[in-house]
C-alpha positions in Angstrom: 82.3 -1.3 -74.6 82.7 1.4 -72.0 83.9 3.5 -74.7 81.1 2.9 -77.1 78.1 3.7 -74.6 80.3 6.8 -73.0 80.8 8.4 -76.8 77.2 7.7 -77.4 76.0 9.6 -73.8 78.1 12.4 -74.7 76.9 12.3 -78.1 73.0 12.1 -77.2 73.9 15.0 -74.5 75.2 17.4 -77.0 71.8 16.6 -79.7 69.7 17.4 -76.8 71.7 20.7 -75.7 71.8 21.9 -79.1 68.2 21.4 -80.2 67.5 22.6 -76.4 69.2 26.1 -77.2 67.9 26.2 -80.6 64.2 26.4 -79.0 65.8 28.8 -76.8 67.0 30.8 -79.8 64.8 30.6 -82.1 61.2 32.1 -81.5 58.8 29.9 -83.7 55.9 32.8 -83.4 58.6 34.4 -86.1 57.4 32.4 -88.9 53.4 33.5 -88.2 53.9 36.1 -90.5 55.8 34.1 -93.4 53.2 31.1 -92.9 50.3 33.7 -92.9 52.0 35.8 -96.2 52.9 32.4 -98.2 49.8 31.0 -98.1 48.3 34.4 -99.1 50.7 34.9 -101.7 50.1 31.6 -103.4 46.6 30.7 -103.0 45.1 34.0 -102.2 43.4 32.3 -99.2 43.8 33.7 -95.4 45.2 31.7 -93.3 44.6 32.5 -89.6 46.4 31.2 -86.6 45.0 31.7 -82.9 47.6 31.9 -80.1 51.1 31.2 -79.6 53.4 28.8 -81.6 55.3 26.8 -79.4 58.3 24.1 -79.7 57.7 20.4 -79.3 60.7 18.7 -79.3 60.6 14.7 -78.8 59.9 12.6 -80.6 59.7 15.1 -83.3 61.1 18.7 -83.5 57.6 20.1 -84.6 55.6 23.5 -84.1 52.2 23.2 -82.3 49.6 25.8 -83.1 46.5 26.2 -81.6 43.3 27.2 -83.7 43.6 28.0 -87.5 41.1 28.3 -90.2 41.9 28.8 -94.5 39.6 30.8 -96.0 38.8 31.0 -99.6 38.9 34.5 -101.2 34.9 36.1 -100.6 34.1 32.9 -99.2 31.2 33.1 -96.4 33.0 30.0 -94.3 36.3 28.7 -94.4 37.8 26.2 -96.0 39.6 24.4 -93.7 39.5 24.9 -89.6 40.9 22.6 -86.9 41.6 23.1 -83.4 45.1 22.0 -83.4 47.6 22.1 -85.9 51.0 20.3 -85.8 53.9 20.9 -88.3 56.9 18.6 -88.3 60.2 20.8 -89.6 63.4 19.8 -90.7 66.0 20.8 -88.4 69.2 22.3 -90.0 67.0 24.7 -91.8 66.6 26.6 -88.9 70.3 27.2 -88.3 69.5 30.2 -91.1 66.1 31.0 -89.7 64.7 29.0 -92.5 61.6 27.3 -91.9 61.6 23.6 -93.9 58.2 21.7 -93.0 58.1 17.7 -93.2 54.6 16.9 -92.2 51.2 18.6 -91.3 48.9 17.0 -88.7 45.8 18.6 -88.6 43.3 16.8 -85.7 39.7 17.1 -85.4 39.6 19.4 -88.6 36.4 19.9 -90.2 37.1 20.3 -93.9 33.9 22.3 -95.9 33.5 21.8 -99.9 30.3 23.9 -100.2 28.7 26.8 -102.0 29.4 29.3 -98.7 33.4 27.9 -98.2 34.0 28.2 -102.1 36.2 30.9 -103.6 33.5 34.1 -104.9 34.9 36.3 -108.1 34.8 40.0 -107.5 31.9 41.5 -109.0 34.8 44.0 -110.7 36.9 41.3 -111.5 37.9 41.3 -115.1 36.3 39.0 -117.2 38.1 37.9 -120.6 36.7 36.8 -123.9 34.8 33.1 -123.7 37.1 31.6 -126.5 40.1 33.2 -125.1 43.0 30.5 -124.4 44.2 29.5 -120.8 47.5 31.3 -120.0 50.7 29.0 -120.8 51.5 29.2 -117.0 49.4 30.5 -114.0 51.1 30.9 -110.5 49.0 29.1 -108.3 49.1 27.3 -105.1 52.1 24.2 -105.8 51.8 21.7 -102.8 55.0 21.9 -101.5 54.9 20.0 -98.3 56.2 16.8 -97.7 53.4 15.2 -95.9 49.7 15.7 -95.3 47.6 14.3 -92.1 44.1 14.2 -90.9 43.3 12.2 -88.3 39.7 12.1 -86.9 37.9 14.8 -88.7 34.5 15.9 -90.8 34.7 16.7 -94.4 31.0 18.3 -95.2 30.2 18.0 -99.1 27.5 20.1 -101.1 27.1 20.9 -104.6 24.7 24.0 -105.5 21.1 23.5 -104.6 22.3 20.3 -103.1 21.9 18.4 -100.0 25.2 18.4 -97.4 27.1 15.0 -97.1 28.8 14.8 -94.0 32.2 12.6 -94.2 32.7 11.8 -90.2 35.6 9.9 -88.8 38.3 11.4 -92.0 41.7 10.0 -92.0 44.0 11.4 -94.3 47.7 10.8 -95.5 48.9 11.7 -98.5 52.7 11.8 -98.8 54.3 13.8 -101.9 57.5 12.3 -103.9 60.2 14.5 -105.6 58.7 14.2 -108.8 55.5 15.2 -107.3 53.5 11.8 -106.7 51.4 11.8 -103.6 50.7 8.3 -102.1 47.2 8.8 -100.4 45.1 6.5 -97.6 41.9 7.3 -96.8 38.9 6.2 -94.6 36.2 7.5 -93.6 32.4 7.0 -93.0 28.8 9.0 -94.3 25.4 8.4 -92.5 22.1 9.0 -94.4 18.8 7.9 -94.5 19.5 5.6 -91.3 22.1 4.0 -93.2 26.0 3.6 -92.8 28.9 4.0 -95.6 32.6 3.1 -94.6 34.8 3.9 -97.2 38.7 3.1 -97.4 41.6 3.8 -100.1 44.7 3.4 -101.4 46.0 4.9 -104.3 48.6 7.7 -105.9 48.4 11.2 -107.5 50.0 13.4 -109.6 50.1 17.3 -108.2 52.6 18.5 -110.5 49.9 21.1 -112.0 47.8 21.2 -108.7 45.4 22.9 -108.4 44.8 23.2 -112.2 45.2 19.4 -112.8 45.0 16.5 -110.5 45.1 12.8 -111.7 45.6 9.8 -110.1 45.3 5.6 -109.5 43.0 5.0 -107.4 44.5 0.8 -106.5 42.1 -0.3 -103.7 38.7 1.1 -102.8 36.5 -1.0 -101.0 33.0 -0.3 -98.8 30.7 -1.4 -96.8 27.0 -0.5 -96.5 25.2 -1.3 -93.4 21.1 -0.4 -92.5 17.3 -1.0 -92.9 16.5 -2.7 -96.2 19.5 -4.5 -97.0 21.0 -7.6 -96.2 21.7 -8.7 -92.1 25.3 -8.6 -93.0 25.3 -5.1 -95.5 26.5 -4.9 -98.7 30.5 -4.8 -99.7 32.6 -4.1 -102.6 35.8 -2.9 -104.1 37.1 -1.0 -106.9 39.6 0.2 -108.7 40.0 3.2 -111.2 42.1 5.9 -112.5 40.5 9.3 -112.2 41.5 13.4 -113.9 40.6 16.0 -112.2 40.2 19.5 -114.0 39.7 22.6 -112.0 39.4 25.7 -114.5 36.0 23.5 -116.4 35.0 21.6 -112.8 35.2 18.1 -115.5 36.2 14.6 -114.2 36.6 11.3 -115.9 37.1 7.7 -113.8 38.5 5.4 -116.5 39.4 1.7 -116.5 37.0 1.4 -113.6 36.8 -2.2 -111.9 33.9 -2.0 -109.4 32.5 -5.4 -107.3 28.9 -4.9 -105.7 28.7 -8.2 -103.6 28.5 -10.5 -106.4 28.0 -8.2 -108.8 30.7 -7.0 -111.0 30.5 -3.6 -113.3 33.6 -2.6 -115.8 33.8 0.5 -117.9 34.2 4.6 -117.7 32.1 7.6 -115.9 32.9 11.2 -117.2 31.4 14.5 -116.0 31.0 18.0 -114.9 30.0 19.4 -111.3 29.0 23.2 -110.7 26.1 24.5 -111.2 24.5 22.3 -114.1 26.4 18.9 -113.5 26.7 16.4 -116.0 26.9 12.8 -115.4 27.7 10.5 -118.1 28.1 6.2 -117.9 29.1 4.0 -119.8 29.3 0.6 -118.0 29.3 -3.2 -118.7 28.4 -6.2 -116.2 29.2 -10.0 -116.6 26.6 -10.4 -113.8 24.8 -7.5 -111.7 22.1 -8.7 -109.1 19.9 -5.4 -108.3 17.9 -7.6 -105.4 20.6 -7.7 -103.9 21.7 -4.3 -104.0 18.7 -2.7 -103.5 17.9 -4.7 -100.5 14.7 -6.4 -102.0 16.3 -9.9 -101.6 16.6 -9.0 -97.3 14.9 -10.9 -95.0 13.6 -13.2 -97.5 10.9 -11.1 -98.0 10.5 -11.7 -102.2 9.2 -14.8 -103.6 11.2 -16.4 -105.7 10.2 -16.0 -109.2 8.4 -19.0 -110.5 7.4 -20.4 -106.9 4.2 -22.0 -106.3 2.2 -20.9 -103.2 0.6 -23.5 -101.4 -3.2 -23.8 -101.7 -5.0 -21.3 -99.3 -1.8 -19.4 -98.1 -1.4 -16.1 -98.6 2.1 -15.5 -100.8 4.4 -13.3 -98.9 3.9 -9.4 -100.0 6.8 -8.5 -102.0 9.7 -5.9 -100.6 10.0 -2.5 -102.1 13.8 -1.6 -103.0 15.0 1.3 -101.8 13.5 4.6 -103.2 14.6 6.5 -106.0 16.3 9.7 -104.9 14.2 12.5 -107.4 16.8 15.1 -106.6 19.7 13.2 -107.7 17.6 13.0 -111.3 16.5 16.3 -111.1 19.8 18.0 -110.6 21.9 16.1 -113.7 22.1 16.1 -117.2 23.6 12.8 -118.7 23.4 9.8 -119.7 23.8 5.7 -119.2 24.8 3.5 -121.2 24.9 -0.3 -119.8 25.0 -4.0 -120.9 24.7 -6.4 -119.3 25.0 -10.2 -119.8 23.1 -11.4 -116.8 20.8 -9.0 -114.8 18.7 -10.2 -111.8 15.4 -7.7 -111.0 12.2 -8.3 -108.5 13.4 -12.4 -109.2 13.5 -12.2 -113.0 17.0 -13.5 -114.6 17.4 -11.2 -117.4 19.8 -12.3 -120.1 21.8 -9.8 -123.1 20.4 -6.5 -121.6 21.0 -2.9 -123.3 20.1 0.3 -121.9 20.7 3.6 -123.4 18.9 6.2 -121.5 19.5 10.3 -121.0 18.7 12.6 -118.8 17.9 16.1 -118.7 17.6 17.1 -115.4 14.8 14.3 -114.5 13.6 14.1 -118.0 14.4 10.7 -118.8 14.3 9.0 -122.4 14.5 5.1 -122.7 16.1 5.2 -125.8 16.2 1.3 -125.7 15.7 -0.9 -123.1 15.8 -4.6 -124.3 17.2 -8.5 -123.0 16.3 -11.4 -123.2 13.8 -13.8 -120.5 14.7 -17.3 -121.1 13.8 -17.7 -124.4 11.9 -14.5 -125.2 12.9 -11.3 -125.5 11.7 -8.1 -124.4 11.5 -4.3 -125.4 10.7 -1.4 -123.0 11.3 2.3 -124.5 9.8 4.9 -123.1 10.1 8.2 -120.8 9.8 8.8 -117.4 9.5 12.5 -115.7 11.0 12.7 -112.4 10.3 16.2 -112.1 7.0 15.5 -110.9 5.6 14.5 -107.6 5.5 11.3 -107.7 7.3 10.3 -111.0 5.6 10.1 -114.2 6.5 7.1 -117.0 5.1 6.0 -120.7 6.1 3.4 -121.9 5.7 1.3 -124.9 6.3 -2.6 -123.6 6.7 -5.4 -126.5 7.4 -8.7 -124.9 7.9 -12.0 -127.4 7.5 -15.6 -126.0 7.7 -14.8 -122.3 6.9 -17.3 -118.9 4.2 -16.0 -117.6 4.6 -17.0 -114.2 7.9 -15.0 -113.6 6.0 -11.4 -114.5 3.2 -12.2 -112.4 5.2 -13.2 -108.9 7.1 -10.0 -110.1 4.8 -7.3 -110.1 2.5 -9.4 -107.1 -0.1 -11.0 -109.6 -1.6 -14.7 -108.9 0.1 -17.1 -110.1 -2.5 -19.0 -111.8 -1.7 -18.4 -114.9 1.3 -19.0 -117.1 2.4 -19.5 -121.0 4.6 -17.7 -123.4 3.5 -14.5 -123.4 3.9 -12.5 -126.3 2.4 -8.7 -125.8 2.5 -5.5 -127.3 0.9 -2.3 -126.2 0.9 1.4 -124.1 1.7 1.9 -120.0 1.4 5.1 -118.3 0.9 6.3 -114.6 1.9 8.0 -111.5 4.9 6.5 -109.2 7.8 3.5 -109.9 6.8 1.1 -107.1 4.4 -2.2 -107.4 2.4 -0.4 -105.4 2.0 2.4 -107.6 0.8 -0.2 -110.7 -1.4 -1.7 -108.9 -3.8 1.8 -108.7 -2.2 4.1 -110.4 -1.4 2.9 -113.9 -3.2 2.8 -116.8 -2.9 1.0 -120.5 -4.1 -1.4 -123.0 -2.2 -4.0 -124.8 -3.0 -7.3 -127.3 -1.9 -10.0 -125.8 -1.1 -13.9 -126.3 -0.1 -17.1 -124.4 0.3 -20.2 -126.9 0.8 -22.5 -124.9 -1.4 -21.4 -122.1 -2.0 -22.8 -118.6 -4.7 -22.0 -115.7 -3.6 -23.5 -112.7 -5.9 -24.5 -110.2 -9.1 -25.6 -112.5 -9.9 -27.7 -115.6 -12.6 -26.3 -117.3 -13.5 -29.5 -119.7 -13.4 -32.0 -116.4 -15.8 -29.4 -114.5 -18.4 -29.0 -117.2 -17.9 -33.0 -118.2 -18.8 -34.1 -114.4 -21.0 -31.4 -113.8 -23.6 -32.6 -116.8 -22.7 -36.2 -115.8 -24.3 -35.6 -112.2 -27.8 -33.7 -113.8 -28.4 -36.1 -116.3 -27.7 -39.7 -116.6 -28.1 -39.2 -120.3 -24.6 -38.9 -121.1 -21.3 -39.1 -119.1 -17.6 -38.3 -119.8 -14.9 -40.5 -121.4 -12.3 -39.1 -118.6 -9.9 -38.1 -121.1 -9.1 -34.4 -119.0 -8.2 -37.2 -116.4 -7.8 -36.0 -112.9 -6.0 -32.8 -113.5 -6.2 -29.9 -112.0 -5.2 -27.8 -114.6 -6.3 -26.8 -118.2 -4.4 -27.1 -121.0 -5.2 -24.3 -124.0 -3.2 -24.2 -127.7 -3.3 -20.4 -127.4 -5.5 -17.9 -125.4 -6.1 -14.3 -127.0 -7.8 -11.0 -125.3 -7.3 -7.6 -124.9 -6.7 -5.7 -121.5 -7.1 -2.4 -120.6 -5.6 -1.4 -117.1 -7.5 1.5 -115.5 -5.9 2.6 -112.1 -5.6 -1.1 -110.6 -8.3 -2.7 -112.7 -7.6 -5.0 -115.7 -10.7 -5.1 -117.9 -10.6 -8.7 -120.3 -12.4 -9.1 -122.9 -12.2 -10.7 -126.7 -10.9 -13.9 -124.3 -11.0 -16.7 -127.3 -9.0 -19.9 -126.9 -9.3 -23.2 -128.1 -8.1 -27.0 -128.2 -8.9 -30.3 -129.9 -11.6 -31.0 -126.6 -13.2 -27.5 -125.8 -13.1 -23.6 -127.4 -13.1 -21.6 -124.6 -14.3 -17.8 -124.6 -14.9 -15.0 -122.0 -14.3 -11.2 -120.6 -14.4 -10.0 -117.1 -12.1 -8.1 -114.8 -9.0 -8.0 -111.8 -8.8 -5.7 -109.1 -5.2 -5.5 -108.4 -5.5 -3.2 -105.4 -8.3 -5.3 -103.6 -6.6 -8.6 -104.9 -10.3 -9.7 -106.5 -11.1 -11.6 -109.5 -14.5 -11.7 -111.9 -14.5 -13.2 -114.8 -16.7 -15.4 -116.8 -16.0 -17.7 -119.4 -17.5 -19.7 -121.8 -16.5 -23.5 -122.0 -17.6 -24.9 -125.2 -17.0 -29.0 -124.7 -16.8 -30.6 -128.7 -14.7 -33.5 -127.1 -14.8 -36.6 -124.5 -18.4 -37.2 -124.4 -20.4 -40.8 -124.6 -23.9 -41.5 -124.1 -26.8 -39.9 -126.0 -25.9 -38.6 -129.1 -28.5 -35.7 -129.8 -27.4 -34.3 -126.2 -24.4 -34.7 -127.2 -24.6 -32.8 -130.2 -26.4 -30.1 -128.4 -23.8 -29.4 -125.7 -21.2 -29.4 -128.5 -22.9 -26.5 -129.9 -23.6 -25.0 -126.1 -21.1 -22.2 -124.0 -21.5 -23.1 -120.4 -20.9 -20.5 -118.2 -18.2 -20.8 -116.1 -17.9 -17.5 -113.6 -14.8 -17.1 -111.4 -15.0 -14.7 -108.9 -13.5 -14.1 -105.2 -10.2 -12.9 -103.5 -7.0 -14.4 -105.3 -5.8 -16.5 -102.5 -9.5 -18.3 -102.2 -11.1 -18.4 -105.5 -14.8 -19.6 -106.3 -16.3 -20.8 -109.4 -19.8 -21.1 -109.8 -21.4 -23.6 -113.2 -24.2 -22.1 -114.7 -25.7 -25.9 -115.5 -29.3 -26.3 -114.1 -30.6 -23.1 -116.2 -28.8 -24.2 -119.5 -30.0 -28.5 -119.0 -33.5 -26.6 -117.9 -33.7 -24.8 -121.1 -32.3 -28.0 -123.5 -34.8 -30.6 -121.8 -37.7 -28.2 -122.5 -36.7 -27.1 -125.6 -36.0 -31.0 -126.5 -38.9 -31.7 -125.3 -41.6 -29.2 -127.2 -39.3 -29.9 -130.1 -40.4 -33.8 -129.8 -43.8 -32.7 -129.0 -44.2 -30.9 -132.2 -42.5 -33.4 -134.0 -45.4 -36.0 -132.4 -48.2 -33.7 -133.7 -46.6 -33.6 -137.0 -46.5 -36.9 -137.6 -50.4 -37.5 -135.7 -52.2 -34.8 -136.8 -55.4 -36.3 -136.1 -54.4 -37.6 -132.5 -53.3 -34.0 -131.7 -56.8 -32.0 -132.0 -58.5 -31.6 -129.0 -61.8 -34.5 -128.1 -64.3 -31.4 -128.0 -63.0 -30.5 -131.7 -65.7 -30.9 -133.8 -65.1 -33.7 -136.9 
């Protein structure tokens, strides 16, 4: 045992003597030049090293530089700076004044991939024919180092025109195989718009024709959203891909991608092109995708639930607004989407078989189709909408078949007290994409339909029936509306025409086996007021007097609703109309007298 521990002393002595006089021997400021030259050579980028290079010896034999920068060829910034700058070297390589690099650590680097740190052309650089071929093989930049590390660092991301993404908190490792496969981890963090993105990765890459072609698996993504408008706990998820990167067109495609949005999952492929005029194209399908949820409208319980019933004299709950829609992201693309899916949850509706094909060119959206299904009705929505102006423009062309009512009302903030299977076809236009925004600045007409229909709240026949009852004790009601509070119509008809917040009714006609109902008035969506008046023509459920009967059969009472939404009034127009019948009944009987007394009727100072 003594003989083991001595032989391993002596041995550890003579490692540390050796790679004690090889720092002694061997100046590492000797390689500036060759690091500076390489990375020139290959790349065509400057590399620049501020002050000494100096050993570090334990753990690691490594070289420790102090400030460096890469910069692109004409570039305004560099590429790449950091304040210090670590490479791990092999150490028998050095024996013959060879330098054989491991690992580079680069610590609090800040990393730019914008306009100004981008690589500029030469204004006399030679330009060759635009069908001309690529060459067979171009000598550029191979990533020959073992190991890359980033540890605590910013990566800022712009495209042209664009906005500046900071990526704060960057760790990097990517480790490269001898067949060129890079194993890569990533996290890192962006904050915008008060809200915070961590990202994290794992996943592999081929570099064998870097920087020409990269491609690559990306295995586990996941993220986490955090900030105003979304959920106490954020939003998470996790994907999967593979991804191609092409550097000579500036084209990538993510294929096979597997992406989970809290409980929503999305499957399919996204292709494009960045530079100057990117192009987006997507192509995705969802078993489920809840867009409440990711948009935050579903925090704080601030939505109804669609279908809910408000309790009498309480004001509903104003309905969230998702997050924004970023114009400039619109505005900057040309592309398209492409997405189906079989269950699709927006502002509390569950949509069912939903298509959308829709392009872009550069905030000039077309709604090529845009069509599901709402229980059982269906729904079509084509249309355009201009994001290029301020705020957005849309048309559209809605044709809804058979539709609940109540849903679309609590949707867009209507009151609910009125439902049916809608069926509607007709024009929308106006400025802006919020609820807001329709209720004053949208405009339209449309046909429209509920067989069955309900109005919640009030039964006509019952109000008109009890109303007569208590001005004349002629004739009475047989009850048969019962004590509901509701009327019941076969099928209601009008027109509408929306005119920056106010609906204009009118052609109102609906009918039943007890009453016909008929009317026009209007809603003011923006000041949450209702006027309309209807007609209620009772042919049903009387008893008493049958010539009174008959005439109300034949008589529209008015019925006037009128107030704020959350405390309607009604108001029976009764008095006037049993005014008017018992005089005209009356001078009719009069008459009727005379007729058959002629002689009774002259006056007793007529002369005979």
């Amino acid at each position: 045992m003594r003989r083991l521990i001595t032989t391993l002393a002596i041995l550890f002595v003579v490692v540390v003597a050796g790679m004690t006089a090889l720092v002694l021997l061997v100046n590492p400021n000797d390689f500036r030049s060759y690091m500076v030259r390489q990375v020139e050579q290959r790349s065509g980028y400057q590399l620049r090293l501020e002050g000494d290079l100096r050993w570090h010896v334990w753990p690691q034999l490594s070289i420790l530089a102090g400030r460096m920068s890469v910069t692109a060829p004409g570039a305004q910034q560099p590429l790449v700076t950091a304040e210090n700058m670590r490479l791990d070297v092999h150490l028998l390589p050095l024996l013959s004044h060879q330098l054989s690099v491991k690992q580079v650590m680069l610590k609090n680097a800040v990393v730019r991939l914008t306009p100004d740190s981008a690589a500029q052309r030469p204004d006399d650089a030679p330009v060759g024919p635009s069908d001309s071929a690529p060459p067979e093989l171009v000598r550029g930049w191979t990533f020959d180092i073992g190991s890359l590390e980033v540890a605590d660092s910013l990566l800022i991301w712009q495209q042209p025109q664009g906005e500046a993404i900071n990526f704060r908190d960057l760790n990097l490792s990517l480790t490269q195989d001898s067949r060129r496969e890079a194993a890569i981890t990533l996290s890192t963090r962006v904050n915008r718009d008060q809200r915070e993105l961590q990202l994290s990765l794992n996943g592999t890459m081929n570099v064998a024709e870097y920087p020409r072609r990269v491609n690559g698996t990306v295995e586990d993504l996941t993220w986490q959203l955090h900030g105003p408008g979304l959920p106490a706990a954020g939003l998470q998820g996790k994907s999967s891909l593979q991804a191609e990167w092409l550097d000579e067109s500036q084209r990538f495609s993510l294929r096979n991608i597997a992406l989970t949005l809290g409980e929503s999952q999305l499957n399919g492929a996204v292709s494009g092109k960045l530079g100057n005029a990117p192009v987006l194209n997507i192509d995705m399908r969802s078993p489920h995708l809840d867009l409440d949820a990711l948009t935050g409208l579903n925090s704080d319980n601030s939505a109804t639930p669609a279908g809910a019933q408000t309790t009498g004299g309480t004001r509903p709950p104003v309905i969230a607004e998702p997050a924004s829609v970023d114009d400039a992201f619109f505005n900057a693309l040309t592309g398209s989407i492409k997405l189906q899916a079989d269950a699709l949850r927006w502002r509390g509706l569950d949509l069912q078989q939903v298509a959308l094909d829709a392009d872009n060119q550069r905030g000039d959206i077309t709604l090529n189709m845009f069509s599901g299904r709402i229980g059982a009705g269906t729904f079509s929505l084509p249309g355009k909408i201009d994001m290029r102006q301020q705020p957005a423009q849309a048309a559209l062309r809605p044709a809804l078949r058979d539709i609940a009512l109540a849903p679309l009302l609590n949707a867009f903030a209507l009151p609910p007290s009125l439902d049916g299977q809608l069926t509607l076809s007709g024009t929308l236009s106006g400025k802006g994409l919020s609820v807001n925004d329709f209720h004053r600045h949208w405009r339209g007409e449309a046909d429209m339909s509920l067989a069955p229909a309900r109005i919640i709240g009030m039964n006509f026949q019952q109000l008109v029936q009890r109303a007569v009852a208590r001005n004349s004790d002629r004739v009475s009601s047989e009850d048969e509306a019962g004590d509901s509070n509701e009327t019941h119509i076969d099928k209601l008809r009008a027109q509408a025409t929306l005119n920056d917040g106010l609906i204009a009714l009118k052609g109102m006609e609906g009918d039943t086996s007890r009453f016909k109902l008929s009317g026009a008035g209007q809603l003011d969506m923006a000041r949450r007021q209702c006027d309309i008046t209807f007609g209620v023509q009772v042919t049903g459920g009387w008893k008493g007097d049958s010539d009174l009967i008959a005439a109300l059969q034949q008589t529209a009472v008015p019925l006037r609703l009128y107030g704020g939404w959350d405390n309607l009034q009604y108001s029976l127009q009764l008095d006037q109309l049993l005014r008017q019948r018992l005089e005209t009944e009356a001078k009719s009987r009069i008459d009727e007298w005379k007729q058959r007394h002629p002689d009774n009727a002259k006056p007793d100072n007529a002369p005979r």
